[in-house]
FITILUM-652101 format. One record per residue (C-alpha): residue number from 1; residue in three letters; x, y, z. Coordinates in pm, 1 decimal. Example, Ala and Ser with C-alpha at 12.3 -4.5 7.8 and 13.67 -1.06 7.14 Angstrom:
# FITILUM-652101
<num: 1	residu: ALA	east: 1230.0	north: -450.0	up: 780.0>
<num: 2	residu: SER	east: 1367.0	north: -106.0	up: 714.0>
# end
This chain:
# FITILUM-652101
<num: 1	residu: UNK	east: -247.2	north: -547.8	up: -2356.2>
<num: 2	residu: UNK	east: -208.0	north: -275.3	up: -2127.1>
<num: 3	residu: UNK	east: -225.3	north: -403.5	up: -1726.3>
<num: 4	residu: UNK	east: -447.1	north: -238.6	up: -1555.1>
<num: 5	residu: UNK	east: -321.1	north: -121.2	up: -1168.5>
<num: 6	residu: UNK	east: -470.5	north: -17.2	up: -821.0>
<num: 7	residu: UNK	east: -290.2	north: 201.0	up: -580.4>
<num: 8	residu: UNK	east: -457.3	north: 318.7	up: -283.7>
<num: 9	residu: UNK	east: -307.2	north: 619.9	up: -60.1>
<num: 10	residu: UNK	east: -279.8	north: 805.4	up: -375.6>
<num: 11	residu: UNK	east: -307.3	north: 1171.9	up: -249.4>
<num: 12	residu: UNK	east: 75.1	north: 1229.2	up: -164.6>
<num: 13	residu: UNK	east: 413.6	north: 1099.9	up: -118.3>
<num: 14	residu: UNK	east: 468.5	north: 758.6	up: -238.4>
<num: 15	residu: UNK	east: 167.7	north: 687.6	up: -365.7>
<num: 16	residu: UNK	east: 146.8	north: 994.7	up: -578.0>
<num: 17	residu: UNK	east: 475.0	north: 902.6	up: -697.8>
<num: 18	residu: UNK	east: 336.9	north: 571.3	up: -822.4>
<num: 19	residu: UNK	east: 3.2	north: 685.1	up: -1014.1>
<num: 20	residu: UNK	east: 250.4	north: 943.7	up: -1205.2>
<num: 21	residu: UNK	east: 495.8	north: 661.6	up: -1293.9>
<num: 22	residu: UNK	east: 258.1	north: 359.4	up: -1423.7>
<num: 23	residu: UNK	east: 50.0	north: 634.5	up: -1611.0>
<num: 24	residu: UNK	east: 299.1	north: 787.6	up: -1795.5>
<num: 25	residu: UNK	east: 415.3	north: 404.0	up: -1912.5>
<num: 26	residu: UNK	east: 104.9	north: 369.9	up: -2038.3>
<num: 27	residu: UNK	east: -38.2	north: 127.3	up: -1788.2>
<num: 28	residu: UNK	east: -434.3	north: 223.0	up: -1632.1>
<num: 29	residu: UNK	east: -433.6	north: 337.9	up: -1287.7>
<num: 30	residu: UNK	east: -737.8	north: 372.9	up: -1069.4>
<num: 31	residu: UNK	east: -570.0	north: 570.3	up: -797.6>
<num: 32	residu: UNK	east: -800.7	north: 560.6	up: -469.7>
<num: 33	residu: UNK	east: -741.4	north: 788.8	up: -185.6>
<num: 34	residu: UNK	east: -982.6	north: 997.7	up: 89.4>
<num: 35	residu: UNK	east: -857.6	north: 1327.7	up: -145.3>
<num: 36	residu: UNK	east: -909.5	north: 1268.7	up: -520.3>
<num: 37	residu: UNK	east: -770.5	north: 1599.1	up: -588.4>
<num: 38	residu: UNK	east: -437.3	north: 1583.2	up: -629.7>
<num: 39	residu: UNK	east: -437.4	north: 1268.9	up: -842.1>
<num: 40	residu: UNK	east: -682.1	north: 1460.4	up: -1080.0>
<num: 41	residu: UNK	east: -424.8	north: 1740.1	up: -1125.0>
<num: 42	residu: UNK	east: -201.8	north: 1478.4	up: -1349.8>
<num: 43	residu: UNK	east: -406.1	north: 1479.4	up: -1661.4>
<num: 44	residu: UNK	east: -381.9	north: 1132.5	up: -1768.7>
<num: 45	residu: UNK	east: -626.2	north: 1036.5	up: -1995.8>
<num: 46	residu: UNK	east: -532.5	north: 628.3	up: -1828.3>
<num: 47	residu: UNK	east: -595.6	north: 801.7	up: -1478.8>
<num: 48	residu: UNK	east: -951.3	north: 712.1	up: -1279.9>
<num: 49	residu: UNK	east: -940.5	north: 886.1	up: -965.4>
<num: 50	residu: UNK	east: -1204.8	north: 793.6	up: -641.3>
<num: 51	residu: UNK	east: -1225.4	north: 924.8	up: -302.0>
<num: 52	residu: UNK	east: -1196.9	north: 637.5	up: -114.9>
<num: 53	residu: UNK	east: -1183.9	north: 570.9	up: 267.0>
<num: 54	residu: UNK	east: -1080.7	north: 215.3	up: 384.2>
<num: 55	residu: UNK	east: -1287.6	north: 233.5	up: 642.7>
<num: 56	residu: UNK	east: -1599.1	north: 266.8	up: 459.3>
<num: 57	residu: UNK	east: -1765.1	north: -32.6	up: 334.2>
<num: 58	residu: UNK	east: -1966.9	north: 114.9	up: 61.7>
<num: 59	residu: UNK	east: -1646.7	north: 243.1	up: -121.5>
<num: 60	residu: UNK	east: -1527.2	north: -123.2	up: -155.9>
<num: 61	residu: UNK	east: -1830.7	north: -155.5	up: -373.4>
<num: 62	residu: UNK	east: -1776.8	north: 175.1	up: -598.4>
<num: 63	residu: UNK	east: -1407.9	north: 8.0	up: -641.6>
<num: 64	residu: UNK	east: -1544.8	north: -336.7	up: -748.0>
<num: 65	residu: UNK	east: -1892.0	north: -185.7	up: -940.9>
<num: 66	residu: UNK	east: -1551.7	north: 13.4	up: -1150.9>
<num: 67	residu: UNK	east: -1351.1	north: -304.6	up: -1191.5>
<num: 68	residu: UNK	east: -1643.4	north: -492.7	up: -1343.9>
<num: 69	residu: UNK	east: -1787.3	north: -254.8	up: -1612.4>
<num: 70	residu: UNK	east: -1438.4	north: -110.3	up: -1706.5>
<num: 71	residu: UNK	east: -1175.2	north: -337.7	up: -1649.5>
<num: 72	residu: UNK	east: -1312.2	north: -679.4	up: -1597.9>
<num: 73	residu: UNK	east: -938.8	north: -775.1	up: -1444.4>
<num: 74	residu: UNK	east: -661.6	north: -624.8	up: -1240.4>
<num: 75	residu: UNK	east: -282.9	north: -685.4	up: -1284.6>
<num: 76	residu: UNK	east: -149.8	north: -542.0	up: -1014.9>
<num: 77	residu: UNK	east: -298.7	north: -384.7	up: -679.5>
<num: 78	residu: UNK	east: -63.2	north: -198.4	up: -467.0>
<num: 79	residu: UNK	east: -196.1	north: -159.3	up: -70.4>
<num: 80	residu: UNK	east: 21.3	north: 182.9	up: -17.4>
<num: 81	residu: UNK	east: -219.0	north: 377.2	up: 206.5>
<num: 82	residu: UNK	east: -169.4	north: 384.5	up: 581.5>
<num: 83	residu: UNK	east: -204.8	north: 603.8	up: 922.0>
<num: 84	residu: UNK	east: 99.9	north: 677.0	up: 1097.2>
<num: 85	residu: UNK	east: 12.7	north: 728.3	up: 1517.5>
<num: 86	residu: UNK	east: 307.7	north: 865.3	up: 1717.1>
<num: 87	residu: UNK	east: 190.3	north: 861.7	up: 2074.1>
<num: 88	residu: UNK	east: 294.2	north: 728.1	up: 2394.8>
<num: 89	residu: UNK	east: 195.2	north: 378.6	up: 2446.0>
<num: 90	residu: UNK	east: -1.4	north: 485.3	up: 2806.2>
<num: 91	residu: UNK	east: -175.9	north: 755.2	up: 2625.4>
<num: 92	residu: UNK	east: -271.4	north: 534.2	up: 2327.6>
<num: 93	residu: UNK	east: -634.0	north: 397.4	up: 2388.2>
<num: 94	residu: UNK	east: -842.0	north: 150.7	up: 2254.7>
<num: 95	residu: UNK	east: -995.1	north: 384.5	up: 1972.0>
<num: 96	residu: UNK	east: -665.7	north: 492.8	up: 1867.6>
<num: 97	residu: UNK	east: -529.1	north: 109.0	up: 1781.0>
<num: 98	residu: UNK	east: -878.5	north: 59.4	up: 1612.3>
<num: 99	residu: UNK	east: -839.3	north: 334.9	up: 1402.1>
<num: 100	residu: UNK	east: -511.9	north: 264.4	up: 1303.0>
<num: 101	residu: UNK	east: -568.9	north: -108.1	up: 1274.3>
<num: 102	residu: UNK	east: -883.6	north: -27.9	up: 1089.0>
<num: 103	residu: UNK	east: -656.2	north: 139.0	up: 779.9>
<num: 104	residu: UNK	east: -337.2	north: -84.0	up: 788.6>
<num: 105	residu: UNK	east: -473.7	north: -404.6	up: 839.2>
<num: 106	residu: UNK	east: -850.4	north: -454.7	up: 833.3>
<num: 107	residu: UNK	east: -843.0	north: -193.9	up: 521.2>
<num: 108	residu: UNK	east: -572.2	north: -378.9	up: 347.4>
<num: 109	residu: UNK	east: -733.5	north: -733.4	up: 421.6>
<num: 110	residu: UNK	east: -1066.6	north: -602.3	up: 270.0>
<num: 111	residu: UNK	east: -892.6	north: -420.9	up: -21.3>
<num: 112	residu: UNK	east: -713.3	north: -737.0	up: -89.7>
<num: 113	residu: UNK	east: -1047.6	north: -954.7	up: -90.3>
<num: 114	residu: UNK	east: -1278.6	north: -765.7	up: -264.8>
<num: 115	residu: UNK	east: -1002.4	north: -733.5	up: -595.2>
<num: 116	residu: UNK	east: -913.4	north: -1097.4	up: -569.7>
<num: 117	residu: UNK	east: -1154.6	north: -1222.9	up: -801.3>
<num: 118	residu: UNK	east: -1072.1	north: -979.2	up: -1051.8>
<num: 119	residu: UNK	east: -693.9	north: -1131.9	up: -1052.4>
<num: 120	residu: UNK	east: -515.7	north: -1332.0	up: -1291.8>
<num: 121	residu: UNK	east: -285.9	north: -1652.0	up: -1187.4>
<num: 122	residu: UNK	east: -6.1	north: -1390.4	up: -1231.7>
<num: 123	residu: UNK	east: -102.1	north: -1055.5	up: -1095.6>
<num: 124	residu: UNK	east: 81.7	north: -930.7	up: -822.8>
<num: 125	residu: UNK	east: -49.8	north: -807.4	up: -476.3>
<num: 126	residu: UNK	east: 201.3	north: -606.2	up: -339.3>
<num: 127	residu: UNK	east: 138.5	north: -421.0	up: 32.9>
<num: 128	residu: UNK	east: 341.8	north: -138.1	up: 174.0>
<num: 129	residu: UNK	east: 484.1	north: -249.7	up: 539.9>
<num: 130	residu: UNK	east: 753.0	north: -41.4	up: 723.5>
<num: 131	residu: UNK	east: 1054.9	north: -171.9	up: 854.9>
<num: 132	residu: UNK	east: 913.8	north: -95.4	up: 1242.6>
<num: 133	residu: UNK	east: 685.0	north: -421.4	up: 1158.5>
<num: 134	residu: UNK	east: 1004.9	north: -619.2	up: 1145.2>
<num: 135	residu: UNK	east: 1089.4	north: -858.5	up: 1416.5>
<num: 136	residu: UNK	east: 1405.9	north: -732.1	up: 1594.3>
<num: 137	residu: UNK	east: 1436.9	north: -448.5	up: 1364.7>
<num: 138	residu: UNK	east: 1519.7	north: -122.3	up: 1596.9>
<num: 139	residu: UNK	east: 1181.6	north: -5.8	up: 1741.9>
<num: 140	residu: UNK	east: 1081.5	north: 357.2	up: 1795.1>
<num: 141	residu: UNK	east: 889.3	north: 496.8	up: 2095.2>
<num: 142	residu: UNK	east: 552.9	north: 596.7	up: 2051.8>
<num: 143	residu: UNK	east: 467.6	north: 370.5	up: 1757.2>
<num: 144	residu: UNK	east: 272.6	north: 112.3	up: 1927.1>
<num: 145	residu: UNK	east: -20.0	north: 86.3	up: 1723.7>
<num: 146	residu: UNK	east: 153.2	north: 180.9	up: 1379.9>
<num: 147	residu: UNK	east: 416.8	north: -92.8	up: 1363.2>
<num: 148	residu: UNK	east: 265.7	north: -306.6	up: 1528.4>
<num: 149	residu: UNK	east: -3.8	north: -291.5	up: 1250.5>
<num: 150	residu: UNK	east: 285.9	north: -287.1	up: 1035.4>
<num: 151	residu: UNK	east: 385.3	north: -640.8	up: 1152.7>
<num: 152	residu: UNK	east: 23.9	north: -791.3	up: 1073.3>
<num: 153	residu: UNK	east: 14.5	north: -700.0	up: 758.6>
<num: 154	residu: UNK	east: 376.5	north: -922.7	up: 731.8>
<num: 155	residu: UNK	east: 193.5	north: -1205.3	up: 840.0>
<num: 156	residu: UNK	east: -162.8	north: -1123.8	up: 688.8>
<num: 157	residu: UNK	east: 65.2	north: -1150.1	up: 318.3>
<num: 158	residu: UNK	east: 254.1	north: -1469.5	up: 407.9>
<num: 159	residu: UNK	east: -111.3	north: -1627.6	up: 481.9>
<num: 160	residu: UNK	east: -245.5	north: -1506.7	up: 167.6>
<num: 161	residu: UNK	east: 52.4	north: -1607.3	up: 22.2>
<num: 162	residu: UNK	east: -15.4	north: -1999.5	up: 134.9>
<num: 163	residu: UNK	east: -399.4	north: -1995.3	up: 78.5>
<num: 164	residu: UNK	east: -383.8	north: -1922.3	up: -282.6>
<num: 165	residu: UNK	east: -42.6	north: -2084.3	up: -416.8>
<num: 166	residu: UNK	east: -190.8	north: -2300.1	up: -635.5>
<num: 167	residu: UNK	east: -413.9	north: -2033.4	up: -848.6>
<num: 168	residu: UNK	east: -175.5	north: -1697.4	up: -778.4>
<num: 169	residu: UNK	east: -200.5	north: -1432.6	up: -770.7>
<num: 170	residu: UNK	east: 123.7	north: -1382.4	up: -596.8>
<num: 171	residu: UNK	east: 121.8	north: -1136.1	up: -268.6>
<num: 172	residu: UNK	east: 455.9	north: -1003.9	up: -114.9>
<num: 173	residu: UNK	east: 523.4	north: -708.5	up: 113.3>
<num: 174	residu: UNK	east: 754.7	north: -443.9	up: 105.2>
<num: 175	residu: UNK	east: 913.3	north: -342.6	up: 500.8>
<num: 176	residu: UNK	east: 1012.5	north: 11.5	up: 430.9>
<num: 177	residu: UNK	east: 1285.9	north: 193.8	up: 578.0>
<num: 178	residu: UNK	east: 1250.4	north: 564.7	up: 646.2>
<num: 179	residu: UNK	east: 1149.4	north: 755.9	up: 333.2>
<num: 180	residu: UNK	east: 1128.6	north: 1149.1	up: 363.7>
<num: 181	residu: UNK	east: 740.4	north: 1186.3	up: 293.5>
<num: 182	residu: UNK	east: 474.4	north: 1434.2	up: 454.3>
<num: 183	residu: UNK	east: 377.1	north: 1125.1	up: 660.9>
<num: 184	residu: UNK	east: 685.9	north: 1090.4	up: 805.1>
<num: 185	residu: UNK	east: 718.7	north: 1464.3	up: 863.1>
<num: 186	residu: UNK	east: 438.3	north: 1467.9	up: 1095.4>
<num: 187	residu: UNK	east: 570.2	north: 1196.0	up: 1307.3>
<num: 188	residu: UNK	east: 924.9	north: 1264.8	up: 1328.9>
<num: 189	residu: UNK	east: 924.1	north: 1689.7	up: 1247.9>
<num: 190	residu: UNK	east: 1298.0	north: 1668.5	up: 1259.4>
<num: 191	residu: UNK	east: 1435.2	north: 1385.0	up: 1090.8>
<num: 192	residu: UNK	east: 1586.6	north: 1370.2	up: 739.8>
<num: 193	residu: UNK	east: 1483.3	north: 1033.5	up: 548.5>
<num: 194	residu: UNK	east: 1798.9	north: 938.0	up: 330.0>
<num: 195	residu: UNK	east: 1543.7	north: 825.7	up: 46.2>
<num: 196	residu: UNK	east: 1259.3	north: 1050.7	up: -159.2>
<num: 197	residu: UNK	east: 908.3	north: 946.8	up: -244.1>
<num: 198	residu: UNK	east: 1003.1	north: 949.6	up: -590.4>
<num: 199	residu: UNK	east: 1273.8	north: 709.5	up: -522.4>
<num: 200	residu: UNK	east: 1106.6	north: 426.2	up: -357.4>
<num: 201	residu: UNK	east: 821.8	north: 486.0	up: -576.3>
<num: 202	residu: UNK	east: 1087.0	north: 387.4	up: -853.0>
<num: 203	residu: UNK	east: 1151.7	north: 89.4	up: -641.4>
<num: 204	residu: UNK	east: 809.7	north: -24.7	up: -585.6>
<num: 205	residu: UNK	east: 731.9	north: 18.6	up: -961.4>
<num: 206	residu: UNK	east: 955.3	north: -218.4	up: -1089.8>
<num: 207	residu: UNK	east: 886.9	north: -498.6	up: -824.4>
<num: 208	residu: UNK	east: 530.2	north: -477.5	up: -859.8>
<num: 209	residu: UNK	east: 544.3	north: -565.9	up: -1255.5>
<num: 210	residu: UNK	east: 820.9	north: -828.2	up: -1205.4>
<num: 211	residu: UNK	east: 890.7	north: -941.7	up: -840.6>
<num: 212	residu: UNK	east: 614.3	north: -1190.6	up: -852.9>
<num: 213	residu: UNK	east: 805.2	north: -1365.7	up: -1076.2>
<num: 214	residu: UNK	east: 1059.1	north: -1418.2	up: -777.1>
<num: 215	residu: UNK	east: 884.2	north: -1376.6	up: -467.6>
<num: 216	residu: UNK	east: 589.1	north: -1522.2	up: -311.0>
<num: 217	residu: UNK	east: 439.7	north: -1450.6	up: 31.6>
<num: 218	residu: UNK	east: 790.3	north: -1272.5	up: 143.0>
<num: 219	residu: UNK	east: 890.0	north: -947.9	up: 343.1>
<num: 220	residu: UNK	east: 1145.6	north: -746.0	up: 145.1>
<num: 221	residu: UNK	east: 1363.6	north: -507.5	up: 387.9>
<num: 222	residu: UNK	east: 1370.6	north: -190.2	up: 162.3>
<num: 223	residu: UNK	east: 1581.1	north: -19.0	up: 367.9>
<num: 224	residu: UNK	east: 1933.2	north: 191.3	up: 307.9>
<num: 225	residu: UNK	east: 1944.4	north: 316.4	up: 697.3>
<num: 226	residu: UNK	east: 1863.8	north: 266.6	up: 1068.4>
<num: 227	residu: UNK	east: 1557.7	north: 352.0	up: 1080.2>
# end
């Protein structure tokens, strides 16, 4: 039976990367993402595209209203989207943190809650981090509010992790090093990522089918440099 997937942050980079992988093995992919567009470029006839924003509640219920009269269960949900802010820390106020908080954590939490009862014991909830969320990893100035965010969603998995180890699914999270994406590019205009998209896409393919099978509520450090 083929698994059925969700990525979100589907429009470029890593993401896009993903949806072209697991749809070209065959497997369903609903690939969410504020800009559909791109994703409905790959024709895929195992390809569902939305426009989604995180931070709007009624697109949670388009995602779930698709789940139930299409899918009835998900195998594998990939939290990939994210915000990047690069600003100084006394310039960064209390609407920036929200609004980056509101995408890599609150948006991942709900994400993650309204697909759970969809799962099997099995599936596999697998969130992007960064390796700036790592305790005593090397820290960058001007990512405050992005790593920071980074390091919740650590924590957020390892309590997920705990609450449901007795049913599954499984939940780990992936601490990414730097990874040349458009993302990145906006941050940091000048720096060279040792690693494509289409790389760690490769990476993050194969542990979300089969790193459940090793890992439970742990932080992988995916990372081939400093950053």
């Amino acid at each position: 039976m083929s698994k059925n997937i969700i990525i979100t942050g589907t429009s470029r980079g890593i993401g896009f990367e993903l949806v072209h992988l697991f749809a070209s093995q065959g497997y369903n992919v609903l690939a969410l993402s504020r800009n559909a567009q791109p994703v409905n470029n790959l024709h895929f006839d195992n390809i569902t595209s939305m426009a989604f924003d995180l931070c709007n509640q009624d697109d949670y219920k388009k995602v779930e209203t698709f789940v139930i009269n299409e899918w009835k269960h998900v195998d594998v949900l990939i939290n990939n989207a994210g915000t990047l802010l690069n600003k100084p820390f006394t310039e960064t106020t209390m609407q920036d943190f929200e609004q980056v908080y509101k995408t890599n954590v609150f948006g991942v939490a709900e994400m993650t809650r309204v697909i759970l009862p969809f799962m099997k014991s099995n599936s596999h909830v697998v969130t992007i981090s960064s390796m700036g969320g790592i305790q005593g990893s090397v820290k960058f100035p001007g990512l405050a509010a992005y790593s920071s965010s980074k390091g919740a969603v650590i924590t957020l998995t390892e309590l997920l992790a705990e609450e449901h180890k007795e049913s599954g699914p499984q939940f780990n999270v992936l601490a990414l090093g730097a990874v040349q994406t458009e993302m990145l590019k906006e941050a940091f205009p000048d720096y060279q990522a040792p690693t494509t998209a289409l790389e760690m896409a490769q990476y993050i393919y194969e542990f979300s089918l089969n790193g459940n099978k090793y890992y439970n509520g742990k932080v992988l450090q995916v990372s081939n440099s400093t950053p």
